[in-house]
VMD Tcl script that draws the C-alpha trace (Angstrom):
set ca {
  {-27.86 4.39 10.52}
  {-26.19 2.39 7.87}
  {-29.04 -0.51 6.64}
  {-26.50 -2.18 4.18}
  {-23.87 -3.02 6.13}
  {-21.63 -6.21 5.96}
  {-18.74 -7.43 7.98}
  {-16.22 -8.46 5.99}
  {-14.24 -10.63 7.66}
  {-14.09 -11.33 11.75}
  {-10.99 -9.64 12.36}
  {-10.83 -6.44 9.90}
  {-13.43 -4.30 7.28}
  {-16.82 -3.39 7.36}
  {-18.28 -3.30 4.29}
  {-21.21 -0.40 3.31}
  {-23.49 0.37 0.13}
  {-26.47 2.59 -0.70}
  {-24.88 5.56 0.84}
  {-24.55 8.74 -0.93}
  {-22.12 10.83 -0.31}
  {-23.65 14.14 1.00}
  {-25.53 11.72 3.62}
  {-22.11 11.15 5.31}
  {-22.42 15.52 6.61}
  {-25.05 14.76 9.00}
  {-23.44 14.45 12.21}
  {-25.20 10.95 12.94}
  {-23.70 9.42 10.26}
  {-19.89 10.91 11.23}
  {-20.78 9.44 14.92}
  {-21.60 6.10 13.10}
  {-18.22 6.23 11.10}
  {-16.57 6.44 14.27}
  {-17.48 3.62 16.07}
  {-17.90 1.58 12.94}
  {-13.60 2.22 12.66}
  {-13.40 1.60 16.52}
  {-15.19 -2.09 15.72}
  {-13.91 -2.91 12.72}
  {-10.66 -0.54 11.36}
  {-11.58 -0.31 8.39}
  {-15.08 0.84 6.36}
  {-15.70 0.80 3.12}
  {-18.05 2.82 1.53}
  {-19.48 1.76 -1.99}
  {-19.73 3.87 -4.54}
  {-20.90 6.64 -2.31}
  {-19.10 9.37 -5.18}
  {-18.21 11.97 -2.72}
  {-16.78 15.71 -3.54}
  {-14.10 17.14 -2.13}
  {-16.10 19.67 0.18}
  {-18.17 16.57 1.72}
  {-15.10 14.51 2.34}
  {-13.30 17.92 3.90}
  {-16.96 18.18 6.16}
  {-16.52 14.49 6.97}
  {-13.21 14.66 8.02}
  {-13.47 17.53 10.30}
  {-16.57 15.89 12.03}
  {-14.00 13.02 12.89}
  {-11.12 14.78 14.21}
  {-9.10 17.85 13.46}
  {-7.87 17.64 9.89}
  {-4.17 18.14 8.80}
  {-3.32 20.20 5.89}
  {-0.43 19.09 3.56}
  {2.68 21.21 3.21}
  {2.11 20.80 0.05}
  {0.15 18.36 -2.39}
  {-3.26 20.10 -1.38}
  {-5.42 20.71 -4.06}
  {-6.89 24.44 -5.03}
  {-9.98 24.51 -3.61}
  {-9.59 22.16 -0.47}
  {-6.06 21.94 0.45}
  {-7.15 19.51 3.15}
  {-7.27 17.01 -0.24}
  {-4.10 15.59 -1.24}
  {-4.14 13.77 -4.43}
  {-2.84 9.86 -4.81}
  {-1.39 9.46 -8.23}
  {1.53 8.10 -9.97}
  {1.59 10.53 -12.55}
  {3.52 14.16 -11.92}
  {0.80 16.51 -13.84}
  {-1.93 15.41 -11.13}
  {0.71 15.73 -7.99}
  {3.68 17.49 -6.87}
  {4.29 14.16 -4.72}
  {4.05 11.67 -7.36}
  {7.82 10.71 -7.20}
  {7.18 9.54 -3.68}
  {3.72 7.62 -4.06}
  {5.41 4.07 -5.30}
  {6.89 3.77 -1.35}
  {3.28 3.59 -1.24}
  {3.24 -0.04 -2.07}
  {4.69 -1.49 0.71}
  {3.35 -2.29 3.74}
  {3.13 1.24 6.20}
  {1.09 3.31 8.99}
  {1.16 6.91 7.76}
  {3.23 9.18 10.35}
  {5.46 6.51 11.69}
  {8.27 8.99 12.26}
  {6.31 11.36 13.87}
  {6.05 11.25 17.67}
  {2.34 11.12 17.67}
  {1.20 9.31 13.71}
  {-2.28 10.27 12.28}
  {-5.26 8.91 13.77}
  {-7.01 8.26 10.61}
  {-7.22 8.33 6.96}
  {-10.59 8.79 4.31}
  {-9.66 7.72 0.67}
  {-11.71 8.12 -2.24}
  {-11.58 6.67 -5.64}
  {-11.58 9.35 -8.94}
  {-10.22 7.22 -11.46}
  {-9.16 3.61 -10.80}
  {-6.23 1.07 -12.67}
  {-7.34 -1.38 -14.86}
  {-4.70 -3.58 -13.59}
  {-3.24 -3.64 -9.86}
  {-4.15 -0.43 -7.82}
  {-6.24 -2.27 -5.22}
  {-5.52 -0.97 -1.38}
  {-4.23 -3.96 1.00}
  {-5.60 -3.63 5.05}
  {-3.96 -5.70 7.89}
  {-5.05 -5.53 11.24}
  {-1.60 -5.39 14.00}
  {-4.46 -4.61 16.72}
  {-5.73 -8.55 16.10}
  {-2.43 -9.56 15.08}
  {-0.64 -8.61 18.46}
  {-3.38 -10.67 20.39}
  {-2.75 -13.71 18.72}
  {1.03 -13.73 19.47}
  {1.77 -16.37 21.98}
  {2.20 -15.14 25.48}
  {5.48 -16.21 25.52}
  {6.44 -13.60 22.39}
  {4.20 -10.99 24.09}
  {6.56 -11.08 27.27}
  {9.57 -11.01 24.80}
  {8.52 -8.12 22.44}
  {6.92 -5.73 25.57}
  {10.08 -3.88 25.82}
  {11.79 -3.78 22.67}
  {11.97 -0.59 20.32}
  {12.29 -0.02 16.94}
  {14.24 2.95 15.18}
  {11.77 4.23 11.85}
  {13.28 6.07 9.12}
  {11.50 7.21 6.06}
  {15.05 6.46 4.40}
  {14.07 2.97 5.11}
  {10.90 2.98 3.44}
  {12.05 4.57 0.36}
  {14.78 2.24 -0.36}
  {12.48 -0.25 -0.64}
  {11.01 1.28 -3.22}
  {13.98 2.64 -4.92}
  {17.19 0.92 -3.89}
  {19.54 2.78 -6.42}
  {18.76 6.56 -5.09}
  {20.37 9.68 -6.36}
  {22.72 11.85 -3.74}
  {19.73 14.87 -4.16}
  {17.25 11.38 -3.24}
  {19.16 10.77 0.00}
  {20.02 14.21 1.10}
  {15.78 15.15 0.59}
  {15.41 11.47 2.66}
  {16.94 12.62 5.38}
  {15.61 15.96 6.22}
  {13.14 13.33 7.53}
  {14.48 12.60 11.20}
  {14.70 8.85 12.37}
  {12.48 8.38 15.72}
  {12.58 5.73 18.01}
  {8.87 3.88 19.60}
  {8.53 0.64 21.34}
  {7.74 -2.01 19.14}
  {4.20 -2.46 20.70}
  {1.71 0.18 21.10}
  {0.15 0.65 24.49}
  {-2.81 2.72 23.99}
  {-4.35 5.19 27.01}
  {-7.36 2.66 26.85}
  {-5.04 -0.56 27.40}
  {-5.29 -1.37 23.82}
  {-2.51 -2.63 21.58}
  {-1.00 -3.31 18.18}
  {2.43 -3.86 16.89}
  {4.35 -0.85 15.39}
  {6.33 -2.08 12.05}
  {5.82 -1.32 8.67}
  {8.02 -0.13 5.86}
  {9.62 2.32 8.26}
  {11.23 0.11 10.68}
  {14.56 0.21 10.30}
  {16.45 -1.63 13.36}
  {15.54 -3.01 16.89}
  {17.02 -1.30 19.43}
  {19.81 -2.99 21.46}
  {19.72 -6.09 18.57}
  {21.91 -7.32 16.05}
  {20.97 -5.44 12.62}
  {20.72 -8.67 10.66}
  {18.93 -10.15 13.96}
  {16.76 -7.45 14.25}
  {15.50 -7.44 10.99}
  {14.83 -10.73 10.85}
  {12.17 -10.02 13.65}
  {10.80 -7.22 11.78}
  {9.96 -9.19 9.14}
  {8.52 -12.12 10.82}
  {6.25 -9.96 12.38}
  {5.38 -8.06 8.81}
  {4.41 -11.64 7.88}
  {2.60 -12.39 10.65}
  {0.48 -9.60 10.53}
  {-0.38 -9.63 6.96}
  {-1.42 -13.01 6.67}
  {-5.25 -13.08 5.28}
  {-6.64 -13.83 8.40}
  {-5.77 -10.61 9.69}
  {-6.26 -8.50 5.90}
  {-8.15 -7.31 3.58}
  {-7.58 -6.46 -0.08}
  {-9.95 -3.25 -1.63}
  {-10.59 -3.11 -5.46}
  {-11.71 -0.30 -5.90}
  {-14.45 1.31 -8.03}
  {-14.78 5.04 -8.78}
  {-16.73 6.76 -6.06}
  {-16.05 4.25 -3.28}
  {-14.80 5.74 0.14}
  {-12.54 4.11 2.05}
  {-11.62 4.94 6.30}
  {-9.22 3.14 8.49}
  {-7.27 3.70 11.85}
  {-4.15 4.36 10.68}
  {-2.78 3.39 14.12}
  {-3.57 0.21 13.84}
  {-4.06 -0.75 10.62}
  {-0.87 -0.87 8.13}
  {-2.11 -0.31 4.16}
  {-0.50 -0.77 1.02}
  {-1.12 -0.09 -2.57}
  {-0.97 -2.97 -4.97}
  {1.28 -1.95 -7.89}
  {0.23 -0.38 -10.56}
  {1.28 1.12 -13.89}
  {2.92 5.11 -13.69}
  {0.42 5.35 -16.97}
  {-2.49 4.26 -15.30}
  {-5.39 7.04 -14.75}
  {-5.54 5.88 -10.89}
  {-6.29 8.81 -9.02}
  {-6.72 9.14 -5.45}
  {-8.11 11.85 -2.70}
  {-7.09 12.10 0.80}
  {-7.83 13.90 3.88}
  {-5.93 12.95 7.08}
  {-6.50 13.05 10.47}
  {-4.20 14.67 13.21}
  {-3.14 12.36 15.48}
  {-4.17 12.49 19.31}
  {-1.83 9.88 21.35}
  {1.77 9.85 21.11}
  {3.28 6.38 20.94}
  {4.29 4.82 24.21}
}
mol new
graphics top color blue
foreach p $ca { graphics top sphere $p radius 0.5 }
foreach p [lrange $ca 0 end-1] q [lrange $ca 1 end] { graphics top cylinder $p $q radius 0.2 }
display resetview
């Protein structure tokens, strides 16, 4: 379907040019998307320059799309935008959490399946999109850490993740934090299919049943682990490109990048269709 195509490295990213972006509404192409993301996580499209309304047709050819509370634009409010700068989004304030390590949905019960991401305007310094595999990273554990990790659980808290990004918050910061409740999941993901990943990310807050200072220390070891380079990718983007993952199973991260820079971002976002277990 796709003639350019490229793996980009053996255990994450397909790499695709010479598409254009209206190509992707024929129904073949969606059905190629979707095993493509099955194979490889994540696919990048080059430079395809996609609209709104054929990323929105896209999107609902892959699953059932979620519309933001708020953040969606006009036109499409399946589109949110990605930007640090407050004129282009109502949800600017929150995008720098954006540049550490996550899944999207990690305090839901069941996270989003998937995310498309395309490129307006791009940062003339930082702003590239980080990738790491925790399906490829949880096979290469040891059995031995397999056996111990099969039962633990991990509390997430968006709290957590927003700390990170701003350690000195406001009372009005905390009290909007946490209208966002906490939610337990076991620290590996056992999919219907027998497939799994780890679950951590900025979110993870504590392991169940552990020390804090223990269990955190285990949280990050495994954040390293999985984000090593032979499990990720880094993006740099050029306007038009399109990016998909499997937000399940792939944790993302935005490089840092200026508040003044013109980076500007559209998402859609797929519903999610297995709770956690």
């Amino acid at each position: 379907m796709f003639a350019d195509t490229q793996p980009i490295s053996a255990e994450i990213g397909v790499e695709i040019s010479g598409v254009d972006g209206r190509s992707l509404t024929d129904p073949r192409a969606a059905e190629r998307c979707r095993e493509l993301i099955d194979e490889y996580g994540v696919v990048v499209f080059r430079e395809t320059g996609i609209d709104d309304a054929d990323l929105v047709t896209l999107s609902r050819m892959l699953g059932e799309v979620v519309v933001p509370r708020m953040g969606g634009q006009e036109d499409h409010p399946e589109v949110s935008a990605i930007s640090l700068d407050p004129t282009k989004t109502v949800l600017a304030a929150y995008n720098q959490g954006t540049f550490h390590w996550h899944i999207d949905g990690a305090t839901d019960e069941i996270p989003q399946k998937g995310t498309l991401l395309t490129a307006l305007e791009v940062s003339d310094e930082g702003g590239d999109t980080e990738f790491a595999n925790t399906y490829a990273s949880y096979e290469a554990l040891s059995d031995r850490d397999k056996a111990e990790f099969e039962n633990l659980r991990v509390v997430h808290s968006f709290a957590t993740a927003q700390r990170l990004a701003n350690p000195d918050p406001t009372d009005e910061q905390e009290a909007a934090w946490a209208t966002v409740p906490d939610r337990e999941h076991p620290l590996v993901w056992t999919r219907r299919n027998g497939r799994k990943s780890l679950l951590i990310g900025a979110t993870a807050s504590h392991v169940v049943g552990r020390p804090e200072e223990k269990g955190r220390r285990l949280i990050g070891r495994l954040l390293a682990w999985s984000t090593q380079p032979r499990f990720s990718l880094r993006h740099h983007w050029r306007p038009g490109d399109l990016v998909l993952w499997d937000n399940t199973g792939m944790l993302h991260r935005a490089v840092p990048y200026a508040p003044t820079s013109p980076r500007l971002m559209h998402r859609t976002t797929l519903a999610g269709e297995e709770a956690v277990a």
